[in-house]
C-alpha positions as CSV (number, residue, x, y, z in Angstrom):
1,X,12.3,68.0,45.1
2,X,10.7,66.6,41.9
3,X,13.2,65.4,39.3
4,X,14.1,68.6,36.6
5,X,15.8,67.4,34.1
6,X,17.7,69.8,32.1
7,X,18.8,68.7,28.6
8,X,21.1,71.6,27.9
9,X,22.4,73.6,24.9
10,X,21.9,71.7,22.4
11,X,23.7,71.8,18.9
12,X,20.2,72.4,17.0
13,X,16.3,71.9,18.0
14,X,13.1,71.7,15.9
15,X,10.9,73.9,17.9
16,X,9.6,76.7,15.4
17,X,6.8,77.7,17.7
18,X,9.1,78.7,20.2
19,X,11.4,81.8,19.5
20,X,14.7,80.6,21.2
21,X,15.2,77.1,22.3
22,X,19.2,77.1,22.5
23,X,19.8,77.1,26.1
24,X,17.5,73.9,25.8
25,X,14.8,72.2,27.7
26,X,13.8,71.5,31.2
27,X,11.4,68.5,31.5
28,X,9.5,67.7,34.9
29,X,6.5,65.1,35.7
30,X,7.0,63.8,32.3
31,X,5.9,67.2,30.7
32,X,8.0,70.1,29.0
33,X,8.6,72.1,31.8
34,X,10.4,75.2,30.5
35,X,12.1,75.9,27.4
36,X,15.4,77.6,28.1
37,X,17.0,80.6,26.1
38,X,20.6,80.6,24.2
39,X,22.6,81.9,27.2
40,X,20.2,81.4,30.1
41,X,19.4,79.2,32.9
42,X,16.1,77.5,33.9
43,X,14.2,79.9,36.8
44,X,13.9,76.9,39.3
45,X,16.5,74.4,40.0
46,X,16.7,71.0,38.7
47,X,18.3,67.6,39.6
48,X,20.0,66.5,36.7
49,X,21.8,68.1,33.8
50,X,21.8,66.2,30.1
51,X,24.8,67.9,27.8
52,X,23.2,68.3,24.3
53,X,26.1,70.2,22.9
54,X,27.0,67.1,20.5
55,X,23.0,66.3,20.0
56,X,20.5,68.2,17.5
57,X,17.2,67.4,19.6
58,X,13.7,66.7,17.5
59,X,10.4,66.5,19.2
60,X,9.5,62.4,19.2
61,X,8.6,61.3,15.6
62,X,5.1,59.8,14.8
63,X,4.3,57.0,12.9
64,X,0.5,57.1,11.5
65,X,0.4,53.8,8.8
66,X,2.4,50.5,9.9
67,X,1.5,47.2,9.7
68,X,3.8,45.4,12.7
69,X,3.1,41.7,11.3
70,X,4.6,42.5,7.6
71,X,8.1,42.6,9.2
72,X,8.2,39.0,9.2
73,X,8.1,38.8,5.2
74,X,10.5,41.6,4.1
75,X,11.9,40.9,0.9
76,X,10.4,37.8,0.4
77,X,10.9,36.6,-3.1
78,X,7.3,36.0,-4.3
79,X,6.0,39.2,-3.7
80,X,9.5,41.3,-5.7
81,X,8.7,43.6,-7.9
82,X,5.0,43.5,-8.2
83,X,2.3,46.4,-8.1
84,X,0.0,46.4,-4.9
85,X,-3.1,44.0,-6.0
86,X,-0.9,41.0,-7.1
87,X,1.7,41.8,-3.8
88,X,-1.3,41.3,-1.9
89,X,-2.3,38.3,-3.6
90,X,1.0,36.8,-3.5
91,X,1.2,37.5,0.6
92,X,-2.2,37.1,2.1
93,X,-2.0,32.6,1.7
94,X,1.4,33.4,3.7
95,X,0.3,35.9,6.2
96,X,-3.0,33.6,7.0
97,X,-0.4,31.1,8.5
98,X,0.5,33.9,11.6
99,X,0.6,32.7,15.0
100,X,0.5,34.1,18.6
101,X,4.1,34.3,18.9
102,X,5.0,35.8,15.5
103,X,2.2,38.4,16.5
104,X,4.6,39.4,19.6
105,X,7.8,38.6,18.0
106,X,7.0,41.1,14.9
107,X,5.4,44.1,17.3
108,X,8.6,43.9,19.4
109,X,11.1,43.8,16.7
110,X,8.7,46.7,14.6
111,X,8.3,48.5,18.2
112,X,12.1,48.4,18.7
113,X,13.0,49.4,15.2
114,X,11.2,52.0,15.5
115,X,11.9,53.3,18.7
116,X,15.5,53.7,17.8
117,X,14.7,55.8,14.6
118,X,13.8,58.6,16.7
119,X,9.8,57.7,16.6
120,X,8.2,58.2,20.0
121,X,4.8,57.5,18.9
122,X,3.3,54.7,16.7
123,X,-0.1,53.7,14.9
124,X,-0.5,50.1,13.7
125,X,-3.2,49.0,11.4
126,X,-3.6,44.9,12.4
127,X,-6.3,43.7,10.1
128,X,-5.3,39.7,9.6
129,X,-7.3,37.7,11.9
130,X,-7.8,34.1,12.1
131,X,-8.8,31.2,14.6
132,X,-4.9,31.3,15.8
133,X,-4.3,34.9,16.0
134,X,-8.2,36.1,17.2
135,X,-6.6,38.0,20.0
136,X,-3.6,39.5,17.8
137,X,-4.3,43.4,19.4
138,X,-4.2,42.4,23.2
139,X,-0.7,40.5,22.0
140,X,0.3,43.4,20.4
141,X,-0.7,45.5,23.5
142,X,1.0,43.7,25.5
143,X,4.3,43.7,23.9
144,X,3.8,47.4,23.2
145,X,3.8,48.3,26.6
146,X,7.0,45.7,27.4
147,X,8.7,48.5,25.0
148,X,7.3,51.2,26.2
149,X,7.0,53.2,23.2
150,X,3.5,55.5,23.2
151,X,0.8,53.7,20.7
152,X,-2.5,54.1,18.8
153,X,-3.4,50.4,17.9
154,X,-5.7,50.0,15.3
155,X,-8.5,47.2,15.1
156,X,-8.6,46.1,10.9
157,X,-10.8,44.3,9.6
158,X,-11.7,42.2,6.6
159,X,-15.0,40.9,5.9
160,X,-14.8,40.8,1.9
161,X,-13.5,37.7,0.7
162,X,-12.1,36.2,-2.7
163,X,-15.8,34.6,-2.8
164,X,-17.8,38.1,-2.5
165,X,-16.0,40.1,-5.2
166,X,-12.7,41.2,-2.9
167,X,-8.9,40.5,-2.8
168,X,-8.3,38.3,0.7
169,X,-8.7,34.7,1.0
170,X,-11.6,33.7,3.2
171,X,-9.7,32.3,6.1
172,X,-8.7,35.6,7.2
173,X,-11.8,37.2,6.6
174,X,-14.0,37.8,10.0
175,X,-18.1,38.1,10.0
176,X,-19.2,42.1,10.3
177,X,-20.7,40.6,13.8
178,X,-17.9,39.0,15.0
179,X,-15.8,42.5,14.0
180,X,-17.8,44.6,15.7
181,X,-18.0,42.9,18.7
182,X,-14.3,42.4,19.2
183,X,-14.1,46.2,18.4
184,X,-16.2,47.4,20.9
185,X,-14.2,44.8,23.5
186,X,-10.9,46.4,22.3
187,X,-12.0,49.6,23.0
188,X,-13.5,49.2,26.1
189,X,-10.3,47.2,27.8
190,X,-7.4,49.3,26.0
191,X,-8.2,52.6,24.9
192,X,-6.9,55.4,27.0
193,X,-8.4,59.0,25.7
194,X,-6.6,61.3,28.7
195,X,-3.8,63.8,27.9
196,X,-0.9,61.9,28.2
197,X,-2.5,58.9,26.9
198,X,0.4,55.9,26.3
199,X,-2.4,53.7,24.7
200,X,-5.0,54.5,22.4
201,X,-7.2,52.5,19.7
202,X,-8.7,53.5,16.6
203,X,-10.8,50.9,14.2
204,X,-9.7,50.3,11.0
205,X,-11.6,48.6,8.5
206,X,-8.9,47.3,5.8
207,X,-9.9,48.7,2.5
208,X,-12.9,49.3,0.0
209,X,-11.3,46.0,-1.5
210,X,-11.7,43.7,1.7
211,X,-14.7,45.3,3.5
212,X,-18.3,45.8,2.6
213,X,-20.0,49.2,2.8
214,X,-22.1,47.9,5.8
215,X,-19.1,46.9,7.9
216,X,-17.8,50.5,7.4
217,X,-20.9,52.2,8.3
218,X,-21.2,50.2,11.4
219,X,-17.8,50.9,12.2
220,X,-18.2,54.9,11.9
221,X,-21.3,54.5,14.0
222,X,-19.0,52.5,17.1
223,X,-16.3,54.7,16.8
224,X,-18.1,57.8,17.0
225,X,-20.4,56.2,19.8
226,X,-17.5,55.7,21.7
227,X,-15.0,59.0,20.7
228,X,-12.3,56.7,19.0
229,X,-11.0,57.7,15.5
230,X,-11.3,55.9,12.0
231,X,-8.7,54.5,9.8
232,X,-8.2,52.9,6.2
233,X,-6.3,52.6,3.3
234,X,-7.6,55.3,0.4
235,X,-6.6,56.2,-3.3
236,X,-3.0,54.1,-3.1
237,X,-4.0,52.7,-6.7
238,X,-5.6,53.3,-10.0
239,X,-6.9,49.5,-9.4
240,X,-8.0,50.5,-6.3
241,X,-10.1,53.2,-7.6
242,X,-11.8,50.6,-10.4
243,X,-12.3,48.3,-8.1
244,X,-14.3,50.7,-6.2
245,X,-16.5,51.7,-9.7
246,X,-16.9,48.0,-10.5
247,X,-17.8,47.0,-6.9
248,X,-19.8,49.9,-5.7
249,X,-20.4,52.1,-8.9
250,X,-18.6,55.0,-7.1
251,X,-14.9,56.4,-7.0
252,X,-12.8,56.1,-3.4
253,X,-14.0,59.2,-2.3
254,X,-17.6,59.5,-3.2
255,X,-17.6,55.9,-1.3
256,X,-16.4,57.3,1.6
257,X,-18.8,59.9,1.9
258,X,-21.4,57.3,1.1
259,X,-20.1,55.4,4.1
260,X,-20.5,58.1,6.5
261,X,-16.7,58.8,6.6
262,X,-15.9,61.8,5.5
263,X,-15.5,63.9,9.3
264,X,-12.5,65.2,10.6
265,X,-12.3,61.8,13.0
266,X,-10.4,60.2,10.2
267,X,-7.1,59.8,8.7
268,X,-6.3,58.1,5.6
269,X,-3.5,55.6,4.3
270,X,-1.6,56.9,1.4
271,X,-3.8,59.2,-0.4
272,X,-2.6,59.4,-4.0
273,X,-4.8,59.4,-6.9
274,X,-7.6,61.8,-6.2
275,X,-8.8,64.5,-8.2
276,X,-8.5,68.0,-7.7
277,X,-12.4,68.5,-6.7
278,X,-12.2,64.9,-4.8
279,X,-8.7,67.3,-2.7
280,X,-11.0,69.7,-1.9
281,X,-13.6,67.7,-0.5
282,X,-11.3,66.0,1.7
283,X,-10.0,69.1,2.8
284,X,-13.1,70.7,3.8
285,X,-13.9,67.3,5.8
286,X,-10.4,68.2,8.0
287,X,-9.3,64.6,6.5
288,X,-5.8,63.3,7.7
289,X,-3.4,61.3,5.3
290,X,-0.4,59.5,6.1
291,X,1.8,59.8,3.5
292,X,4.1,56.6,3.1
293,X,6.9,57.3,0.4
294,X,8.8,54.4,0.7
295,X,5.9,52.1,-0.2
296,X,4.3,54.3,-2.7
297,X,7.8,53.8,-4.4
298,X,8.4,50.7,-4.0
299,X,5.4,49.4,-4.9
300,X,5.1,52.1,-7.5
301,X,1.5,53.2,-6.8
302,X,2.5,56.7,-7.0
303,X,2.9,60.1,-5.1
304,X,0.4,62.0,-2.7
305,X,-0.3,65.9,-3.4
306,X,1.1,66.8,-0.3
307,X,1.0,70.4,-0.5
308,X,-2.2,70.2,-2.3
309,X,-4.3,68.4,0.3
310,X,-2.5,70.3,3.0
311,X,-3.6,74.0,0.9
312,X,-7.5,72.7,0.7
313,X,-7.4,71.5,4.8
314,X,-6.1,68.3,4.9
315,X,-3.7,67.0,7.3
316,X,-0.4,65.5,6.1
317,X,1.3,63.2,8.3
318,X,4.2,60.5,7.7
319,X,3.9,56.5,8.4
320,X,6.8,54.1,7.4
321,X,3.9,51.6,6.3
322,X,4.5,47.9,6.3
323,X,7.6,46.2,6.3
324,X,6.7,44.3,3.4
325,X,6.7,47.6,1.3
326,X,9.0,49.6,2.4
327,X,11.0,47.2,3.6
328,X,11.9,48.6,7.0
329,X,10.6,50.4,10.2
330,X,12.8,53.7,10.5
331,X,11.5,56.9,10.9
332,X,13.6,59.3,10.1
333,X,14.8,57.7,6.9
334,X,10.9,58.2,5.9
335,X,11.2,61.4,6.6
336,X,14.6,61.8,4.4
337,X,12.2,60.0,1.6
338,X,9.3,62.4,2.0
339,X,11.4,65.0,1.8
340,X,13.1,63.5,-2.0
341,X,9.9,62.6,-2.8
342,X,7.7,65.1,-2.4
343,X,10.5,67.3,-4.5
344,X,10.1,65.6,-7.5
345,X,6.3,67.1,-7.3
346,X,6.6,70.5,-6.0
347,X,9.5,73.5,-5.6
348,X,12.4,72.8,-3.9
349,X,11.5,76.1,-1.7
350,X,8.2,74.6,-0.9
351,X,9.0,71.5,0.1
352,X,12.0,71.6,3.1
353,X,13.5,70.0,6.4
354,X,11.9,71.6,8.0
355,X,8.0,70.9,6.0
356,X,8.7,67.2,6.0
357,X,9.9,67.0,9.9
358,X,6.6,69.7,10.8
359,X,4.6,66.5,8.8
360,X,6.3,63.9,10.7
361,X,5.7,65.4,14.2
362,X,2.8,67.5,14.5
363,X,1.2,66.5,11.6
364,X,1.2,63.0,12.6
365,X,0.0,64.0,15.9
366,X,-3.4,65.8,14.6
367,X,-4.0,62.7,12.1
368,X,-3.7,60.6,16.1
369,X,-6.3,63.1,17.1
370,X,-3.6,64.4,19.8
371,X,-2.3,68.1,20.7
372,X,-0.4,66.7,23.6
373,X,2.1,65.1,21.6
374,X,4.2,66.3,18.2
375,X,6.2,69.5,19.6
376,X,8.6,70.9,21.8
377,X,7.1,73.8,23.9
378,X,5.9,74.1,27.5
379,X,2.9,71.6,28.8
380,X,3.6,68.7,26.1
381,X,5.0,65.2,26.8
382,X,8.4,65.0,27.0
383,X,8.8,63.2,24.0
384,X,12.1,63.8,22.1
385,X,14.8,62.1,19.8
386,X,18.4,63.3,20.3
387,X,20.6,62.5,17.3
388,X,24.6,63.0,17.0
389,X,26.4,63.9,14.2
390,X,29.6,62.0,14.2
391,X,29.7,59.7,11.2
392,X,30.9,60.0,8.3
393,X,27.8,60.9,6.7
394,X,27.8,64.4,8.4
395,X,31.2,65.7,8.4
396,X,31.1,69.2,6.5
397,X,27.7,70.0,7.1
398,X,26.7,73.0,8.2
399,X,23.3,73.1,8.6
400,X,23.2,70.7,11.8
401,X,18.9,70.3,11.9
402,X,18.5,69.8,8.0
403,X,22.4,67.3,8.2
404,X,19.7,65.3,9.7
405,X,17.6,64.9,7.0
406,X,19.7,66.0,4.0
407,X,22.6,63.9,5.2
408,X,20.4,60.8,6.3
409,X,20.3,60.4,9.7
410,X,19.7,56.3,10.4
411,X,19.9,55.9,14.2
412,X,18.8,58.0,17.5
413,X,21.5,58.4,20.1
414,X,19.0,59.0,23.1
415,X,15.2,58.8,22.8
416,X,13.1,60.2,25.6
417,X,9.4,59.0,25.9
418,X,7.2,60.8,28.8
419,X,10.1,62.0,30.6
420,X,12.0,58.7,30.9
421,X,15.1,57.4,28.9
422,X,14.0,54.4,26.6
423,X,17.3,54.8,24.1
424,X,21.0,55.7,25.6
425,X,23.9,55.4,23.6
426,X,21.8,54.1,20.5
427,X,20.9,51.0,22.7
428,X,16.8,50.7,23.6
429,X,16.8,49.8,27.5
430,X,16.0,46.1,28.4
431,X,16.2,44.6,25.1
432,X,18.7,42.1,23.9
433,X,19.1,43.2,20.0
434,X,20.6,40.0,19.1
435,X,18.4,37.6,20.6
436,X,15.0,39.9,19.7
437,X,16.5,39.5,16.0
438,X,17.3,35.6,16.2
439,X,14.2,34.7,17.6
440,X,12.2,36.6,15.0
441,X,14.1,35.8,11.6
442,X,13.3,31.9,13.4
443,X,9.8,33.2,13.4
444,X,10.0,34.3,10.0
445,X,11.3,31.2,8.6
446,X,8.6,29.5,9.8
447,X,6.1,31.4,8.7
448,X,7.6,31.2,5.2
449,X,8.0,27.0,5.6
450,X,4.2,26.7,6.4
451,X,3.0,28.3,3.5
């Protein structure tokens, strides 16, 4: 018999397009099999039973914006308590000093971290490259897969330096030839465009502060030629946006409609200070934006228009951003800051649990360009978090799927990820927490000494 898997009755589960999920769900060939009634049974027999009765269950999370490398400089002294342009400037002559092994060291640790927030799915945006680290995707590939989390790496770019008008250093700035062709090899070798798809790639030049209007042109044109989607950062900052008027006499949006960009093939980092004519623009495109809270506060750039861009046909999804402004990788604590965030802007009846996990899920999944992905109903991957609600934290509540966010869930008990196990007891399988975290604070530590 193929192995059923039954994770039954659970205490709560975010489904909302199914009408009764309580008797819980049945997963088979690494696919949502059945979705059981309170009360019921599945119709066919299965060959293993999961009790969920201490566990509200949540379809995987998805994490569209990260930037894997930055965990290696969290709270790093020089770059406290600075706006975005001189953070940058303050980082980028440290980052230029990456090597191969802080490449893997950082995805695993990121990957991990992850993982046992609850998120099933991830996007990274790797856009430092330099003679030491030219191969940094296949590393991260590799070490992706050694985790086994599902992934939509992102080839960056930067081909504007300090010496053209932009914000990097030129020693991790790439020529638009070199770019492209690397792109098109990273495509060819890793991207995986099938239902069920553990390993996609996007490109992803940087920013209109790093990349000139040529390179993203070029890129549009490679991606479309070969069905991948576009990524970049967009309308995090007022400097941003004159930068963009100084550098190409246009805001952030009419450049990216001046780039070819503006298709429903692209999702956007951050998404904050845009007009309301410049919303409905993007929304009529089918535009996707990750939304990145913690960053946006901590770097205090500002908040995105959720609601807005979502009203005028936008996508909203969630991305914990880089560890180097947020200052972690968890998932469903993003989701917790979404959630205050976005209530600071809009009613408290508008903006719910149940709004910011629907963001985090399947509205991360549509910015991916996935429907496979993102929910919990029959025919999608059996990707799902399972979180308990035994610490102190939760006692009282009542509400057991919005204890989650309202209480501040921090840690997944089990995690599924196409039908297998890759979290049990809040432990990822295969991974030695202590020596994954020695190795890369050694990493770290180095990385800061060179510099």
């Amino acid at each position: 018999m193929t192995p059923r898997i039954w994770i039954k009755n659970p205490l709560a589960i975010h489904a909302p397009d199914v009408a009764d999920t309580r008797g819980g769900v049945v997963v088979e060939n690494a696919v949502i099999a059945e979705v059981v009634p309170l009360g019921e049974k599945p119709t066919l027999p299965v060959s293993d039973e999961f009790d969920a009765s201490e566990h509200v269950v949540i379809p995987g999370l998805v994490n569209v914006h990260h930037h894997f490398y930055q965990t290696l400089t969290r709270a790093l002294p020089d770059a406290l308590n600075k706006p975005l342009f001189p953070w940058l400037k303050s980082l980028y002559p440290i980052w230029s000093k990456l090597d191969a092994e802080m490449i893997s060291l950082s995805t695993e640790l990121a990957c991990t971290e992850l993982l046992l927030s609850g998120c099933t799915t991830t996007a990274d945006h790797h856009y430092l490259f330099s003679d030491a680290i030219s191969d940094a995707i296949d590393l991260q590939v590799r070490t992706i897969k050694k985790v086994g989390i599902r992934a939509t790496v992102t080839r960056g770019s930067m081909s504007l330096g300090e010496d053209q008008g932009g914000l990097p250093p030129r020693s991790v700035v790439q020529t638009e030839e070199t770019i492209l062709a690397d792109s098109e090899r990273l495509i060819g070798l890793h991207h995986d465009g099938d239902p069920g798809s553990m390993l996609q790639v996007a490109l992803a030049p940087c920013s209109p502060f790093s990349v000139s209007a040529s390179l993203m042109r070029d890129t549009a044109a490679l991606a479309r030629t070969h069905g991948v989607r576009l990524h970049t950062h967009l309308g995090e900052t007022e400097d941003e946006n004159m930068f963009c008027v100084r550098q190409f006499g246009q805001r952030p949006v009419d450049y990216l409609e001046s780039v070819n960009w503006m298709a429903n093939d692209v999702w956007l980092a951050h998404g904050i200070h845009f007009t309301d004519d410049e919303i409905k623009r993007l929304g009529a495109a089918g535009i996707g934006i990750s939304h990145c809270p913690s960053s946006n506060m901590l770097l205090a750039s500002g908040q995105c228009a959720t609601l807005d861009c979502e009203a005028a046909g936008c996508v909203i999804g969630i991305g914990v951003d880089g560890s180097a402004s947020n200052d972690g990788s968890n998932m469903i604590q993003e989701v917790r800051h979404a959630f205050l965030l976005q209530r600071l802007r809009y009613n408290a009846a508008d903006i719910t649990h149940k709004t910011v996990l629907d963001w985090a899920t399947k509205g991360s999944s549509r910015c991916l360009g996935r429907d496979d992905i993102g929910s919990i109903a029959v025919g999608k991957r059996a990707d799902m978090a399972l979180f308990k609600l035994d610490e102190l934290r939760f006692s009282g509540a009542g509400d057991a799927l919005a204890a989650l966010i309202l209480c501040g869930a921090h840690r997944a008990d089990r995690v599924m990820i196409e039908g297998q196990w890759r979290v049990i007891d809040q432990d990822p399988l295969d991974t030695d927490l202590r020596e994954l975290t020695h190795k890369h604070h050694l990493a770290a530590q180095k990385l800061w000494n060179a510099s």
